[in-house]
Biopython code that builds the backbone (N, CA, C, O; Angstrom):
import numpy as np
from Bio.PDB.StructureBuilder import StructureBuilder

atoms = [
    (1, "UNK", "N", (-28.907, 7.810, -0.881)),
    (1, "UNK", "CA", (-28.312, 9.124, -0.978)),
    (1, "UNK", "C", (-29.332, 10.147, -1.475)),
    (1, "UNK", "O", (-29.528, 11.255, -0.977)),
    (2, "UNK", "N", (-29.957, 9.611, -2.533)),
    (2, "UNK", "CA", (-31.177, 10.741, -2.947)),
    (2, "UNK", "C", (-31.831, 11.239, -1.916)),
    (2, "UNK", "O", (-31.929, 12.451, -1.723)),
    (3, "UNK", "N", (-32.428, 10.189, -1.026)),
    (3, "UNK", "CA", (-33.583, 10.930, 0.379)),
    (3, "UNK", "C", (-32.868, 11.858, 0.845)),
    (3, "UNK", "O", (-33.586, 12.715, 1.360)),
    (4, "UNK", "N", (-31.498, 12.157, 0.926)),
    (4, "UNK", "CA", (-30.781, 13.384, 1.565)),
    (4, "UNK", "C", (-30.542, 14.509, 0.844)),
    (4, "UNK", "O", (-30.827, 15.687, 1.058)),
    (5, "UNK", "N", (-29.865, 13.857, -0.216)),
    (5, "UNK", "CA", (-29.303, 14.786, -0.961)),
    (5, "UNK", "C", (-29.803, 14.775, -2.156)),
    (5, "UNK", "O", (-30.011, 13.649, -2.608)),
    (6, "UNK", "N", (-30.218, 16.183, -3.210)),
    (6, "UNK", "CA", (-30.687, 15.980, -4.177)),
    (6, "UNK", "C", (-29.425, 16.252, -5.486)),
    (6, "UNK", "O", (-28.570, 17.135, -5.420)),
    (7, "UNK", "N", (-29.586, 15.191, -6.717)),
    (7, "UNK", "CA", (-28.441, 15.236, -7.380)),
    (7, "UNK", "C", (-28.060, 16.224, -8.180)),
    (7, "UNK", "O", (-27.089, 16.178, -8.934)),
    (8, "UNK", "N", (-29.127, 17.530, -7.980)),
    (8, "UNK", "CA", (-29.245, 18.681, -8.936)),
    (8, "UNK", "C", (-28.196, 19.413, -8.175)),
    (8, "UNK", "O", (-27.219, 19.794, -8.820)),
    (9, "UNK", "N", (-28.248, 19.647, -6.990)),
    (9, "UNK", "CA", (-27.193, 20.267, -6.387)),
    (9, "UNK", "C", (-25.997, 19.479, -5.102)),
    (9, "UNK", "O", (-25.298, 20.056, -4.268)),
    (10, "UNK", "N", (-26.130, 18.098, -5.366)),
    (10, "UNK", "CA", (-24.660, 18.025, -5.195)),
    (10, "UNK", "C", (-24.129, 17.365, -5.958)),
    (10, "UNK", "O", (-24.712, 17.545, -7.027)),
    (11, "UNK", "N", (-22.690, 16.103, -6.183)),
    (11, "UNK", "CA", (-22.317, 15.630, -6.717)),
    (11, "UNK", "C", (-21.517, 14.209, -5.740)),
    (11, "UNK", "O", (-21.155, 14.503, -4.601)),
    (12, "UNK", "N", (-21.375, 13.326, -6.033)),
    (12, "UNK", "CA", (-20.150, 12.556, -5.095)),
    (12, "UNK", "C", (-18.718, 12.399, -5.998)),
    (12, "UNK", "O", (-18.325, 12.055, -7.112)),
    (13, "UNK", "N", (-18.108, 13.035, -4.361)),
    (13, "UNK", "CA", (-16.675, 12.853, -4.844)),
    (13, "UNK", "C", (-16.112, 11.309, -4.503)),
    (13, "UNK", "O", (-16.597, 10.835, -3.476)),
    (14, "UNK", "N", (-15.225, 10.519, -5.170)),
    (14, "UNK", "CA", (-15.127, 9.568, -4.681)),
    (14, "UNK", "C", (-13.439, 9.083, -4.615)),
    (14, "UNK", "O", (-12.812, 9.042, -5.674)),
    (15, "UNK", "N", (-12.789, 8.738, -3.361)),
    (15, "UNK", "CA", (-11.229, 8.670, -3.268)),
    (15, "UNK", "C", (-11.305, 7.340, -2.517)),
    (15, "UNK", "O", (-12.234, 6.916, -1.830)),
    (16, "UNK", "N", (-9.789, 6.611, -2.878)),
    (16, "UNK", "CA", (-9.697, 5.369, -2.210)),
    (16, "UNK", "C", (-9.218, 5.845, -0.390)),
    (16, "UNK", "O", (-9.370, 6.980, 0.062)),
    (17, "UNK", "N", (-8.785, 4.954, 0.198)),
    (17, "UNK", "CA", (-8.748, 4.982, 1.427)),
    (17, "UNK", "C", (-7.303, 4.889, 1.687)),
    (17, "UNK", "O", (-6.670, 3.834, 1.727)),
    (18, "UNK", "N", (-6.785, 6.179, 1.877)),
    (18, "UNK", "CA", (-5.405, 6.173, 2.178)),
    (18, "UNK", "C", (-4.601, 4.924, 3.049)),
    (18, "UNK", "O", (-5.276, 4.732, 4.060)),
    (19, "UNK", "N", (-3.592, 4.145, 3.036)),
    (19, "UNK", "CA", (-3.007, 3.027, 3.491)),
    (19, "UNK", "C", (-2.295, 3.670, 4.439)),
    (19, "UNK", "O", (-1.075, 3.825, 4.403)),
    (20, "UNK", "N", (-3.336, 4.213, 5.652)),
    (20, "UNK", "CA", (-2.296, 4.788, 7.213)),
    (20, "UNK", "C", (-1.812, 3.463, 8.080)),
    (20, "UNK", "O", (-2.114, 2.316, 7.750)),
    (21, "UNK", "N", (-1.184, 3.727, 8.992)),
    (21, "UNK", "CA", (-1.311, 3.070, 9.831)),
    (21, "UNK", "C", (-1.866, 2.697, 10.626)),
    (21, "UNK", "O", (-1.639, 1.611, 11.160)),
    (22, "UNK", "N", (-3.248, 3.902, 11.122)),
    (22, "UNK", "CA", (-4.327, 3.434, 11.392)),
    (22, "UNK", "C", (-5.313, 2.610, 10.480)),
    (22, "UNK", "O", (-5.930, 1.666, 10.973)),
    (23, "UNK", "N", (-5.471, 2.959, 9.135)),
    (23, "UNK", "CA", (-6.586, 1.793, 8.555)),
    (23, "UNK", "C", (-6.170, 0.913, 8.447)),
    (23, "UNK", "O", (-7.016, 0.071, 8.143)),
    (24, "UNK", "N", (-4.643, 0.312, 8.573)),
    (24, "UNK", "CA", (-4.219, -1.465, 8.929)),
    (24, "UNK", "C", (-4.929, -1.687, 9.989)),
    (24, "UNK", "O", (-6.014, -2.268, 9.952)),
    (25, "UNK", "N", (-4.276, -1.157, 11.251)),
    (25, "UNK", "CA", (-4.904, -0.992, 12.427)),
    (25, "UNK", "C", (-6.256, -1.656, 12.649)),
    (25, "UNK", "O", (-6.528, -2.508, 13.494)),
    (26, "UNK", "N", (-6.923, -1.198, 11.885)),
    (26, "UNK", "CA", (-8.468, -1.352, 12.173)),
    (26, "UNK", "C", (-8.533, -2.256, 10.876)),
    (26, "UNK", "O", (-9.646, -2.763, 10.731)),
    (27, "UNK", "N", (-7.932, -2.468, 10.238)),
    (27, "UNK", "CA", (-8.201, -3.783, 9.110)),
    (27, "UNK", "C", (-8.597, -3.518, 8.081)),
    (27, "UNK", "O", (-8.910, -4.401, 7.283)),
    (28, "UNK", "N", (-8.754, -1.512, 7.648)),
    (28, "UNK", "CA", (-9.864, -1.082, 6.608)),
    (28, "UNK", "C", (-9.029, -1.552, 5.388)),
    (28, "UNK", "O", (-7.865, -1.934, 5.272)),
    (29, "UNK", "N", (-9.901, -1.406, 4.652)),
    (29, "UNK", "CA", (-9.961, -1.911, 2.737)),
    (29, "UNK", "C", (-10.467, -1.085, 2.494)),
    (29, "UNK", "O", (-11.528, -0.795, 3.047)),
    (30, "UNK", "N", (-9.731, -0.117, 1.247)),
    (30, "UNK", "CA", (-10.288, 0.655, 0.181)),
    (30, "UNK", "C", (-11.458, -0.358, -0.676)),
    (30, "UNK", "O", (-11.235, -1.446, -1.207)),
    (31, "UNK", "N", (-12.908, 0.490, -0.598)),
    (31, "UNK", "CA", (-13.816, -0.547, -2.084)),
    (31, "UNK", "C", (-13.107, -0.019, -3.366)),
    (31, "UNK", "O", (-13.453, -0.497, -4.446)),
    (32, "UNK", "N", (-11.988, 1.083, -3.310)),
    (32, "UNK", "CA", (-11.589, 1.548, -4.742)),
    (32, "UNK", "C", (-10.251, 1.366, -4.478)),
    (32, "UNK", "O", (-9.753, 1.889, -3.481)),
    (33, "UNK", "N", (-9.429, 0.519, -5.436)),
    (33, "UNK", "CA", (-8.137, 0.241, -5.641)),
    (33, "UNK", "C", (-7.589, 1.177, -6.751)),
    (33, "UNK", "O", (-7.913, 1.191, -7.938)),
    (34, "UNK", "N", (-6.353, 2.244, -5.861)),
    (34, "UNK", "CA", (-6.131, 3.335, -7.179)),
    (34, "UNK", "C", (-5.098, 2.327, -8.223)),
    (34, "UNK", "O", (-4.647, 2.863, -9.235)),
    (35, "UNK", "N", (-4.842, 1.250, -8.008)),
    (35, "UNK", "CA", (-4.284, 0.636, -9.438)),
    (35, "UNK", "C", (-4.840, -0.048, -10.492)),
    (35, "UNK", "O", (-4.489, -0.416, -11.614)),
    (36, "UNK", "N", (-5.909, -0.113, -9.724)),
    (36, "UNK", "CA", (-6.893, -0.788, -10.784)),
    (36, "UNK", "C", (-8.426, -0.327, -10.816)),
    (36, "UNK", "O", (-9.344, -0.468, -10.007)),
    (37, "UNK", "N", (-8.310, 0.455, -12.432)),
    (37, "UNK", "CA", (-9.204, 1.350, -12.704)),
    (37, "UNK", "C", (-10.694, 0.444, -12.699)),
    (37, "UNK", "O", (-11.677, 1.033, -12.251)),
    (38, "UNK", "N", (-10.797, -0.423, -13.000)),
    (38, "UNK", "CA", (-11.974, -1.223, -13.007)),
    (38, "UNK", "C", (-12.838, -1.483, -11.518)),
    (38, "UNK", "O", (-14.038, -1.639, -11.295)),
    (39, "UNK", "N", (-12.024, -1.461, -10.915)),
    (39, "UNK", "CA", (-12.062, -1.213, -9.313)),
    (39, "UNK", "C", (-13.675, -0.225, -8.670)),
    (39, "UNK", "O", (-14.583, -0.324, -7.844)),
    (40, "UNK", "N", (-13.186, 0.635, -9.688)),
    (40, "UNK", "CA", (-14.606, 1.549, -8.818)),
    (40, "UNK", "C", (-15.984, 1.920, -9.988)),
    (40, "UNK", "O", (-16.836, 2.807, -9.940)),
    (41, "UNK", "N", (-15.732, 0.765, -11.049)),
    (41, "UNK", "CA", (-16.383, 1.080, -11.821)),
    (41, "UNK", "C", (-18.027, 0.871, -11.432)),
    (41, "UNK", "O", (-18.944, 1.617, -11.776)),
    (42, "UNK", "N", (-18.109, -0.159, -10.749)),
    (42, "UNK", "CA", (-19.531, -0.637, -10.169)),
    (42, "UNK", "C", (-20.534, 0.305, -9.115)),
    (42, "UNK", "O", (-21.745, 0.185, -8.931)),
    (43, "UNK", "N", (-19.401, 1.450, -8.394)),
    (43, "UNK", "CA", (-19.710, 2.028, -7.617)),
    (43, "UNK", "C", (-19.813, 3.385, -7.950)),
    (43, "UNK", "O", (-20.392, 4.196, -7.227)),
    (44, "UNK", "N", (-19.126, 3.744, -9.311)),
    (44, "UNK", "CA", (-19.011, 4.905, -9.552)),
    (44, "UNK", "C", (-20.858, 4.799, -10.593)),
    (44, "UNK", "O", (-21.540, 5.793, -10.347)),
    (45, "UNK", "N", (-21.395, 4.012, -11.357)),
    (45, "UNK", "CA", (-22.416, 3.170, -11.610)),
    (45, "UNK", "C", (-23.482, 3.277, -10.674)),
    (45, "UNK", "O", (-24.469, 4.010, -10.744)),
    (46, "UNK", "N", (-23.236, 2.635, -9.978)),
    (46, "UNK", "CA", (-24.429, 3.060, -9.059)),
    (46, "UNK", "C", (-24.716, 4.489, -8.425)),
    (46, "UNK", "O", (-25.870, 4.816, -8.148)),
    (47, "UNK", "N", (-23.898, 5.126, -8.256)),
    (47, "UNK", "CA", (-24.461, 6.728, -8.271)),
    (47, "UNK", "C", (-24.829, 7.282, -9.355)),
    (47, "UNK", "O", (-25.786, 8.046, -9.233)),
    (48, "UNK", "N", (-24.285, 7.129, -10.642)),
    (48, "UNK", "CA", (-24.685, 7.667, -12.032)),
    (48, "UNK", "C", (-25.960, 7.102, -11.849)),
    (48, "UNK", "O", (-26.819, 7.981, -11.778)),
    (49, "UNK", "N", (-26.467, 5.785, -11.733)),
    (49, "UNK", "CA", (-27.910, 5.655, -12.055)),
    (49, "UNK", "C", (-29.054, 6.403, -11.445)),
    (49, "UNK", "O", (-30.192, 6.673, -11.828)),
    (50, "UNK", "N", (-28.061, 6.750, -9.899)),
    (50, "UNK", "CA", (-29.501, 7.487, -9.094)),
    (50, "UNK", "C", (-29.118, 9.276, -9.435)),
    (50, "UNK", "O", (-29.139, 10.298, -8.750)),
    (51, "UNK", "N", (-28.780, 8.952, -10.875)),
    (51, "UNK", "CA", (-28.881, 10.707, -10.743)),
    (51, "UNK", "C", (-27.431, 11.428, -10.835)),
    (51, "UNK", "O", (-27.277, 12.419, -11.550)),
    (52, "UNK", "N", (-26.418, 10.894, -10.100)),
    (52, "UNK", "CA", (-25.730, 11.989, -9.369)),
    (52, "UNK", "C", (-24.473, 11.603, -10.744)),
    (52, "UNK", "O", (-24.266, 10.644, -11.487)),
    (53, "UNK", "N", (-23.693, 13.337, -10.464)),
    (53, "UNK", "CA", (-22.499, 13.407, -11.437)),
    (53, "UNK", "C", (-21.477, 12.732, -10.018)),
    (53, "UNK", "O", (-21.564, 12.878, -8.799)),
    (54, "UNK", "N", (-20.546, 11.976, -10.892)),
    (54, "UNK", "CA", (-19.419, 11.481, -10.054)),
    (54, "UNK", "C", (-18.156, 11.716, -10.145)),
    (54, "UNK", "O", (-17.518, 11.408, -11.152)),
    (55, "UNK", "N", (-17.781, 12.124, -9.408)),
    (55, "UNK", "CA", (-15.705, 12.625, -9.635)),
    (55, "UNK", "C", (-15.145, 11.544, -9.059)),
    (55, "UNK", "O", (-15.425, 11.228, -7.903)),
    (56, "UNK", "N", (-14.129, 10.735, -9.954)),
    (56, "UNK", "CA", (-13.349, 9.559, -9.261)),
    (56, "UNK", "C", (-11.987, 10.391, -8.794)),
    (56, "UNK", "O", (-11.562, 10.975, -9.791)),
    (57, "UNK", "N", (-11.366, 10.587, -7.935)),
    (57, "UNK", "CA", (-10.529, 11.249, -7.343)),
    (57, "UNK", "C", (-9.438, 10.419, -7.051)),
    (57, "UNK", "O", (-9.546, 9.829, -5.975)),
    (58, "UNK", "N", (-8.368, 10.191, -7.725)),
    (58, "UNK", "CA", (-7.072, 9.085, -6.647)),
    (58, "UNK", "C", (-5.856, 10.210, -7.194)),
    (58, "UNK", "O", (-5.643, 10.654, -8.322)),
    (59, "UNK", "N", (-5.131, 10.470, -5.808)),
    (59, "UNK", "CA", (-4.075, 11.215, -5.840)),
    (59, "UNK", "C", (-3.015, 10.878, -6.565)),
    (59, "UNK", "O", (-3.227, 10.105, -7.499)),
    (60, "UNK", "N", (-1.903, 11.259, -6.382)),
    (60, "UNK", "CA", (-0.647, 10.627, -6.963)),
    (60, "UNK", "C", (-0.237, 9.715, -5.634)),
    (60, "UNK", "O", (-0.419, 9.968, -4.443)),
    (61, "UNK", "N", (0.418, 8.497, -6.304)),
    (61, "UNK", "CA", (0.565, 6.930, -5.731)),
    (61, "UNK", "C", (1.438, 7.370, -4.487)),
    (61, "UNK", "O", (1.363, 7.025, -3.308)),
    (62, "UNK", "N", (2.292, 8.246, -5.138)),
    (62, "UNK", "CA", (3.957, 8.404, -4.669)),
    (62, "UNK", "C", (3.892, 9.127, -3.329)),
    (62, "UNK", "O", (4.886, 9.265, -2.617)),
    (63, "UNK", "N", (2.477, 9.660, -2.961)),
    (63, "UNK", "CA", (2.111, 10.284, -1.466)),
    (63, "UNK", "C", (1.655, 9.801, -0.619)),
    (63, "UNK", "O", (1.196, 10.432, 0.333)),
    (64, "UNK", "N", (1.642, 7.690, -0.779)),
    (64, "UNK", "CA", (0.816, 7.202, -0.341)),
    (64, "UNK", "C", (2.597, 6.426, 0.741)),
    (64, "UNK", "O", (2.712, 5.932, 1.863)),
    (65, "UNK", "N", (3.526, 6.694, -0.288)),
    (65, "UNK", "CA", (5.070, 5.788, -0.117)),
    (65, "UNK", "C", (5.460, 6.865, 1.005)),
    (65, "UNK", "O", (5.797, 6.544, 2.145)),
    (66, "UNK", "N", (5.369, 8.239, 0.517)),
    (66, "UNK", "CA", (6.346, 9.373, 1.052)),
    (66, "UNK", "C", (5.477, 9.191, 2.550)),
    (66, "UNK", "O", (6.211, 9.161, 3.538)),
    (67, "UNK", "N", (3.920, 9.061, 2.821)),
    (67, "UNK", "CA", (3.255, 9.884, 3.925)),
    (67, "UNK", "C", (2.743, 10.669, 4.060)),
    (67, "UNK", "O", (2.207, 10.857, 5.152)),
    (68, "UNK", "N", (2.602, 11.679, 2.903)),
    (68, "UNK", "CA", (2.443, 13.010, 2.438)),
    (68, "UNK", "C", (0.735, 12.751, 2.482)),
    (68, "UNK", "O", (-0.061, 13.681, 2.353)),
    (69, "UNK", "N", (0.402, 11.593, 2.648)),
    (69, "UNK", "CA", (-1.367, 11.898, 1.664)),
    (69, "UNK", "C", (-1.942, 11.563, 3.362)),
    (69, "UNK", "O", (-2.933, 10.835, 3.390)),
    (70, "UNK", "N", (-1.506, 11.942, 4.484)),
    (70, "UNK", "CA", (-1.822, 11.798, 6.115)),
    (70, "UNK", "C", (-0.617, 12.462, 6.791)),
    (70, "UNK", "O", (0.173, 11.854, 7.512)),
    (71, "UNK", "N", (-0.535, 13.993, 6.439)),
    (71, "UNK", "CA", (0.663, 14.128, 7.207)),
    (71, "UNK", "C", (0.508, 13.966, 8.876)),
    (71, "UNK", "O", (1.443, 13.596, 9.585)),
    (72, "UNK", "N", (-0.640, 14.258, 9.311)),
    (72, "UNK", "CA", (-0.778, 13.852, 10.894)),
    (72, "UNK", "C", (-0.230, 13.110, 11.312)),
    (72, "UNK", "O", (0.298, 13.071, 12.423)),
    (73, "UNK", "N", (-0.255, 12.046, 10.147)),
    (73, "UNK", "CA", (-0.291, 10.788, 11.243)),
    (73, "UNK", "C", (1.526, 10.246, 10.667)),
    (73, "UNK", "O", (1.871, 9.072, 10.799)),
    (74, "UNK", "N", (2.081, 10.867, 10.314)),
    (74, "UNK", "CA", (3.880, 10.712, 10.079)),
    (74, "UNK", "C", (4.406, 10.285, 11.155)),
    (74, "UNK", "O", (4.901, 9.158, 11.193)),
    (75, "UNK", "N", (4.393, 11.256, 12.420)),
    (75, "UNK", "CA", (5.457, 10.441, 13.577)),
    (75, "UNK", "C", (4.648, 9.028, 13.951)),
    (75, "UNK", "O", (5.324, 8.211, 14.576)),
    (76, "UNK", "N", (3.286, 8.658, 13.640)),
    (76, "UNK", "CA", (3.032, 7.332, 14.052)),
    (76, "UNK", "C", (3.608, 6.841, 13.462)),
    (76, "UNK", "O", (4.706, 6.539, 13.929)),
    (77, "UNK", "N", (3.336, 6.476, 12.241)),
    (77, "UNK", "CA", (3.906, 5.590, 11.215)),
    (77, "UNK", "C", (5.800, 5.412, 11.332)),
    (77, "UNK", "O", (6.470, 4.383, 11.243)),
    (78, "UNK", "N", (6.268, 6.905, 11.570)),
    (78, "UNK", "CA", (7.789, 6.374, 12.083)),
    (78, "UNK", "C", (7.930, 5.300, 13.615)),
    (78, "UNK", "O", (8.847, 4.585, 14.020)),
    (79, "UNK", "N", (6.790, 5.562, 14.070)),
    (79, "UNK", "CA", (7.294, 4.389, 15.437)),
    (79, "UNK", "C", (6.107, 3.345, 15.769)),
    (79, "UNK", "O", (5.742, 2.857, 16.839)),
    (80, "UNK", "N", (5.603, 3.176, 14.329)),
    (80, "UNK", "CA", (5.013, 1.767, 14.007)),
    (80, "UNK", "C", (5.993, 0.832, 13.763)),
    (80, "UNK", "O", (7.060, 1.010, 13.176)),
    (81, "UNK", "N", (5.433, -0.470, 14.396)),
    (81, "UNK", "CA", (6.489, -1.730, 14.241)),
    (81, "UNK", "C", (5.728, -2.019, 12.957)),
    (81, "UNK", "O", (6.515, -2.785, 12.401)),
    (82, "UNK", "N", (4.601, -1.874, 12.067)),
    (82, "UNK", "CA", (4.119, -2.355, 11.290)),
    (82, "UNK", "C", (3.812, -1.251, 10.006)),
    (82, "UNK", "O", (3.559, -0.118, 10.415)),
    (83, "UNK", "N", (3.802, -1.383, 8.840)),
    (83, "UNK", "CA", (3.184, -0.114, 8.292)),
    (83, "UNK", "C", (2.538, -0.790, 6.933)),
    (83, "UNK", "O", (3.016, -1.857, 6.549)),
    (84, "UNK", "N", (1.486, -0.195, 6.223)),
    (84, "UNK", "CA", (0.695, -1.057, 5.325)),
    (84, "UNK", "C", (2.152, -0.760, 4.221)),
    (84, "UNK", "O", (3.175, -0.076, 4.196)),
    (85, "UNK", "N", (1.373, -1.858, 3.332)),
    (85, "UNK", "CA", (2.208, -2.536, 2.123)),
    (85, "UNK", "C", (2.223, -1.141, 1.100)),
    (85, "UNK", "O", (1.227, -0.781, 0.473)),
    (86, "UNK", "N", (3.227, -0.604, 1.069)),
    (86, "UNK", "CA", (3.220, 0.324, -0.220)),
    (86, "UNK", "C", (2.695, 1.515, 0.120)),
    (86, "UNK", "O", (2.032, 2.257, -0.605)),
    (87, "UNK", "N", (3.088, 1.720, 1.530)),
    (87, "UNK", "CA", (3.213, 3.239, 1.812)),
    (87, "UNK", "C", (4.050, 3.366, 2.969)),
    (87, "UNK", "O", (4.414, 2.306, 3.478)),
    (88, "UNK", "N", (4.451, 4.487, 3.517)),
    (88, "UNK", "CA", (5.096, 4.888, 4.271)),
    (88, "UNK", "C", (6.545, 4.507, 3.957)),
    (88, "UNK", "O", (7.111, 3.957, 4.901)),
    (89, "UNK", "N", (7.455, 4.713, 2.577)),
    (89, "UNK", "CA", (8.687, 4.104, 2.595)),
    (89, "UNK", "C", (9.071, 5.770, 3.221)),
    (89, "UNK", "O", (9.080, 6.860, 2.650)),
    (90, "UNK", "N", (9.326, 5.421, 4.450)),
    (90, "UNK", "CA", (9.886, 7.149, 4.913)),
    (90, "UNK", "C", (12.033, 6.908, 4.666)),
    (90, "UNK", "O", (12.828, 7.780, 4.317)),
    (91, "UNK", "N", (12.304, 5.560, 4.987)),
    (91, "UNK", "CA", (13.547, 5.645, 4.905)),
    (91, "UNK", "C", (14.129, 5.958, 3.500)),
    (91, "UNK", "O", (15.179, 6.591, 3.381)),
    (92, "UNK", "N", (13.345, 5.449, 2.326)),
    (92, "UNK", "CA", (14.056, 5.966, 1.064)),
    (92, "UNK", "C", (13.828, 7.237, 0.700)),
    (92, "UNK", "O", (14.194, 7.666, -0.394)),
    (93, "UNK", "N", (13.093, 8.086, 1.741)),
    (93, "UNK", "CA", (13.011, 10.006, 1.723)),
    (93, "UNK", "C", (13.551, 10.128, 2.617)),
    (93, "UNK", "O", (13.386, 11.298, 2.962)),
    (94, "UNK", "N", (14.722, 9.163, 3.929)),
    (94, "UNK", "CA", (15.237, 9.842, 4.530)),
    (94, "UNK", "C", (14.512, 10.744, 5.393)),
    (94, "UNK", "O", (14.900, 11.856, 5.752)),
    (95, "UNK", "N", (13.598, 10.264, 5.650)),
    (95, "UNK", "CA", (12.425, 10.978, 6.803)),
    (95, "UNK", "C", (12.684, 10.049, 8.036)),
    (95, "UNK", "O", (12.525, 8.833, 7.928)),
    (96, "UNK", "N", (13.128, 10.697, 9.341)),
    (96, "UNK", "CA", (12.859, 10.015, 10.506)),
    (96, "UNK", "C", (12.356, 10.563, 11.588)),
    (96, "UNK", "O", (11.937, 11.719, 11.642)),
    (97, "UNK", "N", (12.372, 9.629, 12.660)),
    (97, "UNK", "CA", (12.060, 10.539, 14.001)),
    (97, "UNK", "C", (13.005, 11.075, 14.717)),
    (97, "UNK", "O", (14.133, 10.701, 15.039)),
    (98, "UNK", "N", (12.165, 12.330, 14.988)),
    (98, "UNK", "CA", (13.166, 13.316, 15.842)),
    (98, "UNK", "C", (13.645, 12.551, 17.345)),
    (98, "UNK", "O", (12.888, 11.705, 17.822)),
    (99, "UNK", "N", (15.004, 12.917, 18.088)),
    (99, "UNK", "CA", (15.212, 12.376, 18.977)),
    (99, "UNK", "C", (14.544, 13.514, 19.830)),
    (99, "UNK", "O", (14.907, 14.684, 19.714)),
    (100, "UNK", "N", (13.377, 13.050, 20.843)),
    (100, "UNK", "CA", (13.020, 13.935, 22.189)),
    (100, "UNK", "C", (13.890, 14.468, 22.676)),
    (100, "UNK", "O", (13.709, 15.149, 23.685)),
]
sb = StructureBuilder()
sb.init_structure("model")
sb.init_model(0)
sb.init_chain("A")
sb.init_seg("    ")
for serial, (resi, resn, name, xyz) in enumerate(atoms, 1):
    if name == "N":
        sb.init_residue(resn, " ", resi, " ")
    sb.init_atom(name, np.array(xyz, "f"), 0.0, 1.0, " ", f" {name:<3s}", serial, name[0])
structure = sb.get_structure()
């Protein structure tokens, strides 16, 4: 990151990987688990050493259940047969799909 960027003028922001229905899809894994703070400690570490200030960034949980933290991608996730573990509860917000 240094050869690019110098740490005087930027910083890394750092957020886990929202649980869409596309990153099942493709199989992605957050390297930062927002429930477990220890999670990004190694990584947040290795940028402090080369310099850089680090912002650990994890939203509120409850936008990960509602859909709210990918609104794009909402009508997928309503007509996914599959949806990751601990997000998208759209039926207990009573969120559905519109009939065409």
């Amino acid at each position: 990151m240094r050869k690019h960027f110098d740490p005087e003028r930027f910083l890394i922001k750092l957020t886990p990987l929202n649980p869409t229905v596309r990153s099942k899809e493709q199989s992605l894994a957050s390297a930062i688990n927002p429930h477990d703070n220890s999670s990004s400690e190694g990584l947040v570490k290795a940028f402090q050493d080369e310099g850089f200030e680090v912002v650990l960034s994890i939203g509120e949980l409850e936008e990960n259940r509602i859909g709210s933290n990918c609104g794009q991608y909402i009508q997928r996730a309503l007509h996914a047969r599959e949806r990751p573990r601990a997000s998208y509860d759209l039926e207990r917000y009573l969120v559905r799909a519109k009939n065409p």
